[in-house]
C-alpha positions as CSV (number, residue, x, y, z in Angstrom):
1,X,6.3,-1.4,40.9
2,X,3.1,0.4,41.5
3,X,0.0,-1.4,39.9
4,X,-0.9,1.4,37.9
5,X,1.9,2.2,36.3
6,X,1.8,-1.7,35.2
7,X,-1.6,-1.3,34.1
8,X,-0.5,1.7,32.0
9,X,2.4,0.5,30.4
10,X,0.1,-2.8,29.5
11,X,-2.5,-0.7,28.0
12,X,0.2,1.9,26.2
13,X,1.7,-1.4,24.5
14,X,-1.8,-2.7,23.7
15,X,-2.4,0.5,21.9
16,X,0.5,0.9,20.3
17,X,0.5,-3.1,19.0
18,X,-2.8,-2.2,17.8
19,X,-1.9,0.9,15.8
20,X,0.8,-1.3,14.6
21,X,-1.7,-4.0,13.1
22,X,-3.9,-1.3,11.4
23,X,-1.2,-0.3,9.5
24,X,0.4,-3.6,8.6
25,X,-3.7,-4.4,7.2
26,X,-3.2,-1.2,5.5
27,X,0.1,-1.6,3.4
28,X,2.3,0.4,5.7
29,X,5.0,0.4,8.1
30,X,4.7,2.1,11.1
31,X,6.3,5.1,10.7
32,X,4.9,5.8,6.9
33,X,1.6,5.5,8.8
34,X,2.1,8.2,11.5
35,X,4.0,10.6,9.0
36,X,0.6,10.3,6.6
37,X,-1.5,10.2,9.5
38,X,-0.3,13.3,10.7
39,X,0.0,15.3,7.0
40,X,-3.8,14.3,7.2
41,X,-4.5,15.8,10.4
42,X,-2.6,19.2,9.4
43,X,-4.4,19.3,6.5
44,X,-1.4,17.8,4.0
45,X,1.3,20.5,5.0
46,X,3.8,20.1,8.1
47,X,6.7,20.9,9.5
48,X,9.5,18.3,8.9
49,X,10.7,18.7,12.8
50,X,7.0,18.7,13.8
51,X,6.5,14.9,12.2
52,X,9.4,13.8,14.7
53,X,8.8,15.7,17.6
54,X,4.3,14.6,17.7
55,X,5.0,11.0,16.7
56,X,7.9,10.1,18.8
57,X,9.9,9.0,16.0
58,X,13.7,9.6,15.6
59,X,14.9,12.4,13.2
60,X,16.7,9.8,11.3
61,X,13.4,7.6,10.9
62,X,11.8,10.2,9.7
63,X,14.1,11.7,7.2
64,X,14.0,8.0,6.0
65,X,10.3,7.5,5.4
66,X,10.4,11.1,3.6
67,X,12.8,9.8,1.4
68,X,10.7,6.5,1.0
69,X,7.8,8.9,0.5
70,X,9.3,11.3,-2.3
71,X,10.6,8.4,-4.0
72,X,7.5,7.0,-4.7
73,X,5.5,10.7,-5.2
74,X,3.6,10.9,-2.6
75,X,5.0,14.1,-0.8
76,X,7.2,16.7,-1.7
77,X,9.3,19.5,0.7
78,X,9.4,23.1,0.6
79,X,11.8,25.5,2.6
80,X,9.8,27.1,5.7
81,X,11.4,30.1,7.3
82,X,15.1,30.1,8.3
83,X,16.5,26.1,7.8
84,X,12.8,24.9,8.3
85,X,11.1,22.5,5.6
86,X,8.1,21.7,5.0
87,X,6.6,18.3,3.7
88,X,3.5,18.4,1.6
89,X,1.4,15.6,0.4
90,X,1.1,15.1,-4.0
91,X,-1.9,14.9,-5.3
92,X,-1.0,11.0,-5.4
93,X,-0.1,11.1,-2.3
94,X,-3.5,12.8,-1.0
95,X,-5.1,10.2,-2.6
96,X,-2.7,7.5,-0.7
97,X,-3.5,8.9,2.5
98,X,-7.1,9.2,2.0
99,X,-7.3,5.3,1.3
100,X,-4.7,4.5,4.4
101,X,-4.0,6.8,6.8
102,X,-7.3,8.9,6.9
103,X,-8.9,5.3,7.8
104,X,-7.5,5.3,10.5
105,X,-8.5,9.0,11.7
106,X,-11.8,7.7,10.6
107,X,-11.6,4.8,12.9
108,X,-10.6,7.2,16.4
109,X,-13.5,9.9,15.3
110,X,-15.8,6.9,15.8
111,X,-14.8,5.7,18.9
112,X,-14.5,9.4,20.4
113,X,-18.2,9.9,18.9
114,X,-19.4,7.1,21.0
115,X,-18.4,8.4,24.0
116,X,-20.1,11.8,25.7
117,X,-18.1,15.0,25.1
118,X,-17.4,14.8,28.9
119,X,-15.8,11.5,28.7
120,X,-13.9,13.0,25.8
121,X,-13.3,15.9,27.5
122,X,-11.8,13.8,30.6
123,X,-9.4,11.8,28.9
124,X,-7.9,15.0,26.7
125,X,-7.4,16.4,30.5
126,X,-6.0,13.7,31.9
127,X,-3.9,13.0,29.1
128,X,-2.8,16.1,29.0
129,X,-1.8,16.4,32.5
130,X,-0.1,13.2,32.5
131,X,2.3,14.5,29.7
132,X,2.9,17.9,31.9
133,X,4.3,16.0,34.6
134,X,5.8,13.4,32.6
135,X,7.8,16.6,31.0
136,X,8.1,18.3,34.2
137,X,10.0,15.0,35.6
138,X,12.2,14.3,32.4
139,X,13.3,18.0,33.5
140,X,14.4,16.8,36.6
141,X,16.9,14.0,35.7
């Protein structure tokens, strides 16, 4: 096996493990903590098939932790075009995320603010090209 792609798959599980942690500190399982991470990001509002499809996580997962979610009032779903839903964060759950999940957000702004926008810029690019090819070679199986 080709030293990088150890080195890779060493620092993916690093990552990962460590994104892990900061939500096990923060009260929540991993994927609670990507679905509030991600209503964050979009502002409290997303797609239900987008929250499966950006964090990697099964549909079944997901429809799971929504359920987990709504049950405690923390996010609410509204029909979006065609079979499409929506989930929405409460007001509760706004206030949830903003103690958990937004931490975290708050954590990755200040690492990407001590680097240069270049440096930011170059891992973006490289990340982004490493997921082209990674798709363009799924395509090929």
């Amino acid at each position: 096996m080709h030293s990088t792609i150890k080195r890779l798959n060493h620092l993916l599980g690093e990552i990962e493990g460590l994104y892990h942690d900061i939500s096990l500190k923060l009260g929540l399982c991993d994927s609670i903590s990507k679905i509030l991470y991600t209503l964050c990001i979009y502002e409290s509002r997303c797609p239900l098939s987008q929250l499966s499809r950006q964090n990697g996580l099964s549909k079944q997962t997901v429809h799971s932790a929504i359920r987990t979610l709504e049950e405690q009032g923390l996010v609410f779903s509204e029909p979006a075009g065609g079979r499409g839903k929506d989930i929405l964060l409460t007001e509760k759950g706004n206030a949830f995320a903003r103690q958990t999940a937004a931490r975290i957000i708050e954590m990755e702004n200040r690492i990407f603010e001590s680097w240069t926008p270049e440096e930011a810029q170059q891992y973006l690019h490289l990340t982004e090209k490493y997921l082209a090819a990674l798709q363009e070679e799924r395509k090929a199986l």
